[in-house]
C-alpha positions in Angstrom: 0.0 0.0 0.0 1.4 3.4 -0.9 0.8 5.0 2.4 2.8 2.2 4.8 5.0 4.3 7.4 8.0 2.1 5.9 7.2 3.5 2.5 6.5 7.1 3.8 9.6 7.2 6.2 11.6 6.4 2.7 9.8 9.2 0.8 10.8 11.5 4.4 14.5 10.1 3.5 14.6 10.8 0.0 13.0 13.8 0.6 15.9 15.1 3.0 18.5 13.8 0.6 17.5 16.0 -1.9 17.6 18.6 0.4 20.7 18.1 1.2 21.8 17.8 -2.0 20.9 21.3 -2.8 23.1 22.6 0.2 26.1 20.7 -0.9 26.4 23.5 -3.7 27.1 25.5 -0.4 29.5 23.7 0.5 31.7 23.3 -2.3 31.6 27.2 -3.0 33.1 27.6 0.5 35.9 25.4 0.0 36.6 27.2 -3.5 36.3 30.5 -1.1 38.9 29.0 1.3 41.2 27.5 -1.5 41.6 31.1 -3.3 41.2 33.2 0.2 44.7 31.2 1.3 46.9 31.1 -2.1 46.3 35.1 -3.1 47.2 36.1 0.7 49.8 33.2 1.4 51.2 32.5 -2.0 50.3 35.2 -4.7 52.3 33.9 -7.3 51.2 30.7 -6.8 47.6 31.6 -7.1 48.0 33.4 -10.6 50.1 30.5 -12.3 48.1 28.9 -14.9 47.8 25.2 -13.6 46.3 26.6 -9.9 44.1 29.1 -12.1 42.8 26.2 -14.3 42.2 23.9 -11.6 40.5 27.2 -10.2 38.2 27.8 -12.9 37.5 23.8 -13.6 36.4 23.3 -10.2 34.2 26.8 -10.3 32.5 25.2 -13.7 32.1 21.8 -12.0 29.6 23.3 -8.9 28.1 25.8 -11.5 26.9 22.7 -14.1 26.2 20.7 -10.5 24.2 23.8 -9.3 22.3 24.8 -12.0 22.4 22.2 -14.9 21.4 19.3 -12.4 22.7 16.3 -14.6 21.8 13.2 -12.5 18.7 15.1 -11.2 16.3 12.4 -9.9 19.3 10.1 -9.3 20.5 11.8 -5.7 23.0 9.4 -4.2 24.9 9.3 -7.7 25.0 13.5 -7.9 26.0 13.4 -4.0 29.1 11.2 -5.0 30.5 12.4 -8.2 30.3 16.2 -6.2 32.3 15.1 -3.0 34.5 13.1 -5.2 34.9 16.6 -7.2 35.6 17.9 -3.9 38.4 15.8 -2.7 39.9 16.0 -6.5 40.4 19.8 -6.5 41.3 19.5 -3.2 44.2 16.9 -3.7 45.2 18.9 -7.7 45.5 22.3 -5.4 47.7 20.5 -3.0 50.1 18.9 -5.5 50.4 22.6 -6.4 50.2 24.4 -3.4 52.9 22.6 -0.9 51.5 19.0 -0.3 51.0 17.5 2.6 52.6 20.6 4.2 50.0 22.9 3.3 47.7 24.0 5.8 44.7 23.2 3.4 45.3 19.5 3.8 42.8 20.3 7.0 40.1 20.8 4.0 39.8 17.5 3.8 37.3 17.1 6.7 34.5 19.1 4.2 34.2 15.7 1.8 34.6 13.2 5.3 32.0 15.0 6.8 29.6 15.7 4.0 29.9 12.1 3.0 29.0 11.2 6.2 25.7 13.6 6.7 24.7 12.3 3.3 25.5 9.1 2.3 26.7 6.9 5.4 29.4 4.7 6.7 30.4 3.2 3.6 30.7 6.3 1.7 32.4 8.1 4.6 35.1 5.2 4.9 35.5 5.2 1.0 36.4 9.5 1.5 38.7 8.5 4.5 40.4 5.4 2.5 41.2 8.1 -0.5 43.0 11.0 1.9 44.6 8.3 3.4 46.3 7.0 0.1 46.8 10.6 -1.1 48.4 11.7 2.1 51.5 9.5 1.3 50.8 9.8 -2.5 51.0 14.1 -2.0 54.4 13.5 -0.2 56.0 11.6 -3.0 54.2 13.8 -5.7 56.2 17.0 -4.3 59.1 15.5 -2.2 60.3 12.5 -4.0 60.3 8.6 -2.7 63.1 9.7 -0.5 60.9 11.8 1.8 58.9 8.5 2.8 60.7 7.7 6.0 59.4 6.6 9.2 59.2 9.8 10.7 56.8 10.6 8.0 54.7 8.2 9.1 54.5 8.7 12.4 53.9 12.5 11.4 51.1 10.9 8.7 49.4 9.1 11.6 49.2 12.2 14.2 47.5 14.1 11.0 45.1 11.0 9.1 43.8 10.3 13.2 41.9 13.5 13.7 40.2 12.3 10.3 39.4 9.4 11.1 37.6 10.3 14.5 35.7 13.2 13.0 34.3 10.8 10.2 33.8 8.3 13.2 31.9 10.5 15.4 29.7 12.1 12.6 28.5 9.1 11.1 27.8 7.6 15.2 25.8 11.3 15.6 24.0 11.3 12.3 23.1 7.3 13.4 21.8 8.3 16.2 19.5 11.0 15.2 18.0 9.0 12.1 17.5 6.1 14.9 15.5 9.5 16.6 13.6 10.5 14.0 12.6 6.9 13.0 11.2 6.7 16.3 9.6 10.2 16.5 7.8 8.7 13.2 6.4 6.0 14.7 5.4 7.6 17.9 3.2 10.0 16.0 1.2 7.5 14.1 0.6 5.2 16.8 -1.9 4.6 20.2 0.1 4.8 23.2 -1.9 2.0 25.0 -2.5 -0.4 21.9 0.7 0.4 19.5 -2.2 0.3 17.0 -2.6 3.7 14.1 -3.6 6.5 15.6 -6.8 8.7 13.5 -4.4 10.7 12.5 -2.1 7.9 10.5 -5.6 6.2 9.7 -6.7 9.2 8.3 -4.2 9.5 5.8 -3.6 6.2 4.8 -7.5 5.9 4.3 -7.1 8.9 2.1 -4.7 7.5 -0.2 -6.5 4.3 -0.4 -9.5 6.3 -1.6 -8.0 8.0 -4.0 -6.7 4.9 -5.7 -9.9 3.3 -5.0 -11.8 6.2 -6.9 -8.9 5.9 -9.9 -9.3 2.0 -10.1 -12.6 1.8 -9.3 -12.0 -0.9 -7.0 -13.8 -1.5 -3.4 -12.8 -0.9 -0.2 -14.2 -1.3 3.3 -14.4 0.6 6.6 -15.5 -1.7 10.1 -16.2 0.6 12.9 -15.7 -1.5 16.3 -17.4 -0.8 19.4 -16.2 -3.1 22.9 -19.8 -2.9 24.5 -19.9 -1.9 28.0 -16.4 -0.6 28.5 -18.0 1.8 31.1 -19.0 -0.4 33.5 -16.1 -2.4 33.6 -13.9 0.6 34.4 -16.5 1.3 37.1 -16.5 -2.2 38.7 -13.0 -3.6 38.1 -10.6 -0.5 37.1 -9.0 1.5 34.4 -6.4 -1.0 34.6 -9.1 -3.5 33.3 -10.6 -1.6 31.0 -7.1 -1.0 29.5 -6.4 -4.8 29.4 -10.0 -5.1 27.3 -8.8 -2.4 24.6 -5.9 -3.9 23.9 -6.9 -7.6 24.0 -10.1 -6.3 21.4 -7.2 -4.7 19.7 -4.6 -7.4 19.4 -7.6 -9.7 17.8 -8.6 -6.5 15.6 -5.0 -7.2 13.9 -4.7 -10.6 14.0 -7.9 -11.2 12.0 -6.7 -8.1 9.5 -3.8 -8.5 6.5 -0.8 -6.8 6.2 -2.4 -4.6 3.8 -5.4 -3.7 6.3 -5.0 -0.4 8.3 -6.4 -1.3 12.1 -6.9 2.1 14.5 -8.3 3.4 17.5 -10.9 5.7 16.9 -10.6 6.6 20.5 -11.9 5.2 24.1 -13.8 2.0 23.5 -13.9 2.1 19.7 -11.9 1.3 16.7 -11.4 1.5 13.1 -10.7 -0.6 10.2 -9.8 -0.3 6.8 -10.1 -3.4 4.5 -7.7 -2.9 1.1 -10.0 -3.6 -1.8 -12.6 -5.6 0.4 -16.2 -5.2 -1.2 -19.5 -5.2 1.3 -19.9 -8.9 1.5 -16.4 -9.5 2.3 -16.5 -7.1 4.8 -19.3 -8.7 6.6 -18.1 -11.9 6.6 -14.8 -10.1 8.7 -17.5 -8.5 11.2 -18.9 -12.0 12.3 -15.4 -13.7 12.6 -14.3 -10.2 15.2 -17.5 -11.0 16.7 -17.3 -14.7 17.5 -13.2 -14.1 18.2 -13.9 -11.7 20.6 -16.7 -13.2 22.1 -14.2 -16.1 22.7 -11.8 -14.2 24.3 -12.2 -13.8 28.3 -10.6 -11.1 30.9 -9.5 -12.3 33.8 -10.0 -10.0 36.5 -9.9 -11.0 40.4 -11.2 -14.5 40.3 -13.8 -14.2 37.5 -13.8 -14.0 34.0 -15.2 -11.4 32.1 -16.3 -12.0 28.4 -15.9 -9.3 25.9 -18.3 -8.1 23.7 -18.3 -5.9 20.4 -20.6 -4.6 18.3 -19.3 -3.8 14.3 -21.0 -2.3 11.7 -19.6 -2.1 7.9 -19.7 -0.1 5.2 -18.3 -0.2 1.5 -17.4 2.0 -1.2 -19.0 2.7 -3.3 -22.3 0.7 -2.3 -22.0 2.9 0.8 -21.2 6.5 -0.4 -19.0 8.0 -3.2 -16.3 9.8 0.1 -14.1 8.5 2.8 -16.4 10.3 5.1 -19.5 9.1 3.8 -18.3 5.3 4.1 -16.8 6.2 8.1 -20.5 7.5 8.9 -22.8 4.8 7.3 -19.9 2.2 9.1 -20.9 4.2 12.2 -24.3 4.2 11.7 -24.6 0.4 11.3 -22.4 -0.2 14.3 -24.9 1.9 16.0 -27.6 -0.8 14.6 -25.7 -3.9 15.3 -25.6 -2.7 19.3 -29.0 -2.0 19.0 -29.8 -5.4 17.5 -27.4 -7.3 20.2 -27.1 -5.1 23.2 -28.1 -7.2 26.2 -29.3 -5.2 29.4 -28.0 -2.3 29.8 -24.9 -2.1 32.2 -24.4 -6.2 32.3 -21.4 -7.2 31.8 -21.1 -11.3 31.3 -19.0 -12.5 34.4 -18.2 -16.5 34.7 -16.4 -17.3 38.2 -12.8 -19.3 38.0 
């Protein structure tokens, strides 16, 4: 179904990716900032020599066409790459110009680690760290010669790669942590506290969208309202804590007797709603009966007496029951009201059977 949270949370994440994406523009135009800030104040000559200009200029065309031409538009995770892999190319062609490893711009390096990491994870974080790391010695040879790999260059080469590392170790941990926040910030919102069922909110919108393909396909679909009949009174007699129990045992056989493609809610305080994915009225009525007799099987043990639960359901289809969401929720409503009418025993008797 289009509207599953899994789904949705994915459309959320694609969402934020792209944008991201659009920030990462940002990002590379400070580093080009940085780059040409350092070499006109540090190393003027350097900066108007034609190899630093062109890798200047190449790298300013590479973020405009990235910016504003969009090649590889709807295709997110492959434009994030190629740009932070431009990134730690112009970085590594100004420092083969610009000093090597020696140069305080090899500190630039943290822009790509930590962009990879906000945007594309562990993997692509440890690819970034994997590159500089190679580079590093690669940088040293490039301006120094073979001769200046000695083993106080590596312990030099250590004390500057570690800072990397633990930056792109601790940003990926953080941005771990608050996905696993916002995943479950998602699913708080949609759900009941006391049942872990959809809340009306969720069910609303996940109804929605099941109409509207509904109405486009011209397919059925079926609303149960669910009533547990004399909630009151066994609040009253026995405690919330009961009552409680009741909802969520009423709620619990409400899912089991569902698919996975069913949308199962609490509609709030003793009653609950269901949606039935492409369900027409008669199949819909033949779910009522079996969460009647299911729940009329099921028992609450409270003190040293069982108490038997009771609901009443009503059921309503589109279209046969209205041509809107609403209009198929009321006329479900409206024959639950009718089915409690029909079975309600006594009013205020509960069904007690003693251990």
């Amino acid at each position: 179904m289009s509207g599953d949270p899994f789904e949705r949370g994915l459309e959320i994440e694609k969402a934020q990716l792209r944008g991201f994406a659009r920030s990462v523009s940002e990002i590379e135009w400070l580093l080009l900032i940085l780059v040409v800030l350092y070499l006109f104040f540090v190393n003027p000559a350097l900066a108007r020599s034609v190899n630093v200009l062109g890798v200047l200029l190449g790298f300013a065309a590479f973020v405009l066409v990235f910016r504003y031409a969009r090649p590889f538009a709807t295709k997110t995770h492959i434009k994030l790459t190629i740009e932070i892999l431009g990134m730690f190319a112009f970085l590594t062609a100004v420092l083969a110009l610009a000093g090597g490893v020696s140069s305080p711009l090899i500190n630039l390096y943290l822009l790509p680690i930590v962009t990879a990491a906000l945007a594309l994870g562990k993997r692509a974080t440890a690819l970034v760290v994997v590159l500089v790391c190679l580079c590093y010695p690669l940088l040293e040879v490039l301006t120094g010669g073979t001769e200046r790999l000695t083993p106080d260059f590596a312990v030099t080469a250590v004390g500057v790669l570690a800072p990397f590392l633990l930056v792109a170790f601790c940003t990926t941990l953080l941005v771990e942590n608050i996905n696993t926040a916002k995943q479950r910030i998602r699913a708080l919102s949609d759900r009941d506290e006391l049942t872990a069922i959809y809340n009306m909110r969720a069910f609303t919108r996940l109804a929605e969208q099941e109409h509207e393909i509904a109405s486009r396909t011209e397919r059925p679909y079926s609303i149960l309202m669910v009533d547990i009949e004399h909630l009151k009174t066994l609040n009253d007699t026995y405690g919330h804590e009961a009552g409680n129990r009741a909802v969520k045992l009423v709620a619990e056989a409400l899912q089991r007797l569902t698919r996975s493609t069913d949308v199962v809610a609490r509609f709030g305080g003793d009653e609950f709603i269901v949606l039935l994915v492409s369900a027409d009225k008669a199949a819909a009525e033949e779910v009522a009966q079996r969460v009647r007799n299911v729940v009329f099987a099921t028992t609450l043990e409270v003190d040293v007496k069982m108490v038997r639960l009771k609901v009443n359901v009503g059921a309503a289809s589109f279209p046969d029951s209205g041509n809107s969401l609403q209009a198929v929720m009321t006329a479900a409503d409206r024959m639950m009201y009718k089915d409690k009418e029909l079975r309600d025993p006594p009013k205020g008797k509960l069904i007690i059977q003693r251990l």
